[in-house]
N, C-alpha and C positions, 0 to 999 in steps of 0.2 A: 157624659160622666155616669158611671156606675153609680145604679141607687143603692145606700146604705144606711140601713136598718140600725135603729137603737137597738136593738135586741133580738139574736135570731136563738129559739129555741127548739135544741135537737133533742127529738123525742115527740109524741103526739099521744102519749096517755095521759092518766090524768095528773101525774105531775106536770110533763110539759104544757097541758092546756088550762091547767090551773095557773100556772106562772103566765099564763099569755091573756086571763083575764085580769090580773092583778095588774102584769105591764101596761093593756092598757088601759086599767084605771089610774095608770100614772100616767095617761097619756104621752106614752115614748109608741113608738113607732114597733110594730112587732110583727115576727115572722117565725111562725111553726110549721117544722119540717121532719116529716116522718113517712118511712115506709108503707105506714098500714095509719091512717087515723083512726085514734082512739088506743091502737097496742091491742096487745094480749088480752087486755079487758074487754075489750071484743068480746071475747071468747067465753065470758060470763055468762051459765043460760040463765040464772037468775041471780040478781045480789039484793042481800038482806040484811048488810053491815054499814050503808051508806044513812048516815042520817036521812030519815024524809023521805027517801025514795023507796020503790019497790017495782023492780023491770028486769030487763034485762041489763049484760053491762053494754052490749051494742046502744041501746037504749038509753042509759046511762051518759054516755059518749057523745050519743048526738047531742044529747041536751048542754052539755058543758064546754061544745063546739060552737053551737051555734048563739052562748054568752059570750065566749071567747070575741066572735064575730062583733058581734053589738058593739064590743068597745074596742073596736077597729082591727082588731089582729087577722092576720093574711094567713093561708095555708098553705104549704107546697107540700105536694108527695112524692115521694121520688125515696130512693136510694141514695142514702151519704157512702160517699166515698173517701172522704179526704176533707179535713179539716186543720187549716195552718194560720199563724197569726203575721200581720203584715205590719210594714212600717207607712207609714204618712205622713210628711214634711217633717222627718226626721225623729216623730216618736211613734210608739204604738197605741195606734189608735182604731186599728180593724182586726177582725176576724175574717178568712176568707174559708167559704162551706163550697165545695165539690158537688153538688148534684145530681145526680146522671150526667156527669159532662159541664155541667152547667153551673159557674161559681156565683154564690150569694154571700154578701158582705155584711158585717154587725160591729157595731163596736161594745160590745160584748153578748157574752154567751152564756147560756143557759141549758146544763147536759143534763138530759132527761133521759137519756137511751135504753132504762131498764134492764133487764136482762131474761136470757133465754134459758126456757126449761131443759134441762138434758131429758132427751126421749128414748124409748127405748127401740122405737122404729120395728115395731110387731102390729102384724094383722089387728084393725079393732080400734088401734090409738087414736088415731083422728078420727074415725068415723062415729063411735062416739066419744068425743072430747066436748065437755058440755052435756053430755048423756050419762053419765055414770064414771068417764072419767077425769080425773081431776090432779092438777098439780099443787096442791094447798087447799089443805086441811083444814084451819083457820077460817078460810073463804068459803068453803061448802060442806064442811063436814056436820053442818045442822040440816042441811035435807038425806041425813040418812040415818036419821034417829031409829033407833029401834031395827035397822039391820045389818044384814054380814059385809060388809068389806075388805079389801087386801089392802096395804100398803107395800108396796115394793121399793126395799132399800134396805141400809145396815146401817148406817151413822146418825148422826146426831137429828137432822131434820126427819126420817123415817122414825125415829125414837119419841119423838115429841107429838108427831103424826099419830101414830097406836096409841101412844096414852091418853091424849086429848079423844081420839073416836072411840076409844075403851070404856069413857062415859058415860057415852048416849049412843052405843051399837050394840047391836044384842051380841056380836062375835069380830074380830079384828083378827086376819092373819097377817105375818110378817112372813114376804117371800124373800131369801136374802140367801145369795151366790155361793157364799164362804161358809166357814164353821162356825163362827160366831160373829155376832153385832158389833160393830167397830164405834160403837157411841160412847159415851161419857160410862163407867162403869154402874154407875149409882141408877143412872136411867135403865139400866137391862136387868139390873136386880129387880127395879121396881115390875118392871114390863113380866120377866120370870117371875114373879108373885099376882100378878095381876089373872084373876080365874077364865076372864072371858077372850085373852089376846094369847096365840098359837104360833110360833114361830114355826117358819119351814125354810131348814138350811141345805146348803149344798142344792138350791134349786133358781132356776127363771122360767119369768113369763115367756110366753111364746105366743100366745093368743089369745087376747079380749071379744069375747062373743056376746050376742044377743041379739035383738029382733030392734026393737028401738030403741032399746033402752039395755045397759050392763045388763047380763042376768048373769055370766061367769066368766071364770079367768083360766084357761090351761097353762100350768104349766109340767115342766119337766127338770126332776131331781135325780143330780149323780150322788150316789153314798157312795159312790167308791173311795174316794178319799178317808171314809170313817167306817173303821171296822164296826162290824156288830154283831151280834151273839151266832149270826149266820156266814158269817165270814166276811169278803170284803165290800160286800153293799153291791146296789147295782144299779142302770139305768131305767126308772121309771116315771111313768105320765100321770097326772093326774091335774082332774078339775076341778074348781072350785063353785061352789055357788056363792055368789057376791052380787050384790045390786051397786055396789061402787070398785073402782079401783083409783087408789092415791099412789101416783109416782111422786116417789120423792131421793129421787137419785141426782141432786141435785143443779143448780143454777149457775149459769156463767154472765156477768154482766156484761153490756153490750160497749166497749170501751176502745176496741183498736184503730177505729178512727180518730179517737183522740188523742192518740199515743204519742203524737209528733208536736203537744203543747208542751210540753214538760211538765204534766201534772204529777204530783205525789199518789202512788198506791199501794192498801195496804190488802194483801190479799186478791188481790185484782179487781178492787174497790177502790173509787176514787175516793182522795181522802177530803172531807172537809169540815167545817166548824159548821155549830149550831146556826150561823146564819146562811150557811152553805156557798160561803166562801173559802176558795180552793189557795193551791200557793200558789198560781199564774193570776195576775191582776186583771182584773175583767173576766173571769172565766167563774162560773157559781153553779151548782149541782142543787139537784131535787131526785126524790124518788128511789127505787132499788140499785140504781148505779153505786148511791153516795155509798157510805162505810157507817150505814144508820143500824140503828138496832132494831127493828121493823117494816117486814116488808108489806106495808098492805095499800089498799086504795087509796084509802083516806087519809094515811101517814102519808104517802107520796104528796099527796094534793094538801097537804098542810106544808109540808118542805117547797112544792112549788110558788107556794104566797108568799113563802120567805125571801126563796132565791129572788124572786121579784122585787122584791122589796130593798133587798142587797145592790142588784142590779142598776134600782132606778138611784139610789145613794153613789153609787159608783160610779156617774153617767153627769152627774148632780156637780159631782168635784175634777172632771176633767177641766 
């Protein structure tokens, strides 16, 4: 007989591995399954928003892994592929998770899957990611107090990006494709007033450079599109000096494996309540997936205690 898990949670950041210490301090049975242990936070070269701590977020990760562990929770890594819900002696009472190949059973589920940064896939980006560049503002825009950086984008999360590093950067540019900022109108007034943030339109990045660390950004601006006192604009290069660069061209949550539960989405955001209970019974969300109003570490890992907590109640009255 196939072994089946009180709770298997998809995802292995710190929402899902928060919900896998709370599951088992409810002593259910648990199983966190993720691509990469830990997520994206990984990718943290230092955090300094995490109560109590001060490291890395790999660092970060191991340590909220290996509490996990203590209170019995299992790991798999692997790639989800497929997640559907099954019947047993005539009601539903499993979940069945696709693994590489390889199906793992829960009688409920906890979607932690986060979501992925849109990139802009140019020389620089990953090499330093964690060096100077950064997808959230929020998260690291206090190690660059006091210098130049770009944000690249035009809507509302690029808009919030500039204003907030506008405070503690001695300069902020906006690299953005079109003629004008496509964010809330009141925010680009403000950004337009603001002395030390420089927009530069009709332009992209093309290359993130530097030695080990950001020291600038190329890019290249069409004005053809916008006439100007010289007639119709032309194709030119130029680079910045920046000790950071912020992509914030935005986020797609990680959701088409679970597409085949019949969850509610709004936005392509799974929907759910404060306790992070969704409209399929036995199914509870944590983290940047749900349809929360904040995406950050420690918001996630407060929704992962919940969904847990939801979970082991729901487990409680079967």
């Amino acid at each position: 007989m196939e072994e089946i898990y009180d709770v298997v949670i998809l995802g292995a950041g710190p929402a899902g591995m928060t919900a896998a210490i709370y599951a088992g301090r409810y002593n259910l049975k648990t199983l966190v399954v993720g691509k990469s242990i830990g997520g994206t936070a990984n990718l943290a070269g230092e955090v300094e928003n995490w109560p109590g701590f001060a490291g890395s977020g790999m660092e970060l990760m191991k340590n909220i892994r290996s509490q996990a562990e203590r209170f019995g929770a299992e790991f798999l890594e692997g790639e989800i592929l497929r997640v559907h819900g099954s019947q047993v002696a005539g009601r539903r009472s499993q979940f069945v998770v696709d693994v590489d190949g390889k199906d793992v059973f829960g009688r409920s589920l906890i979607v932690a899957l986060g979501t992925e940064h849109r990139q802009l896939n140019i020389p620089g980006e990953k090499e330093f990611l964690g060096k100077g560049v950064s997808y959230c503002a929020t998260c690291d825009g206090n190690f660059f107090q006091g210098k130049k950086v770009a944000v690249i984008g035009g809507a509302d999360a690029a808009a919030k990006a500039a204003l907030y590093l506008s405070s503690i950067c001695e300069k902020v540019y906006v690299v953005y494709r079109k003629h004008e900022m496509r964010c809330e109108p009141i925010a680009l007034s403000k950004i337009c007033s603001t002395e030390n943030i420089e927009i530069i339109y009709y332009s992209v990045p093309t290359e993130i450079m530097g030695s080990n660390r950001v020291e600038s950004l190329r890019i290249v601006t069409d004005s053809r599109g916008q006439k100007d006192v010289e007639g119709e604009g032309e194709i030119s290069e130029r680079v910045l000096d920046v000790d950071g660069v912020f992509i914030e061209v935005g986020a797609t949550p990680v959701v088409k494996v679970v597409e085949g539960l019949g969850l509610d989405f709004e936005k392509d955001y799974i929907v759910c309540g404060k306790d992070g209970r969704t409209n399929v019974e036995g199914v509870f969300v944590a983290g940047d997936v749900g349809n929360n109003a904040m995406k950050q570490m420690i918001t996630a890992a407060g929704e992962g205690a919940v969904a847990a907590k939801s979970a082991y109640e729901f487990l409680q009255n079967l």
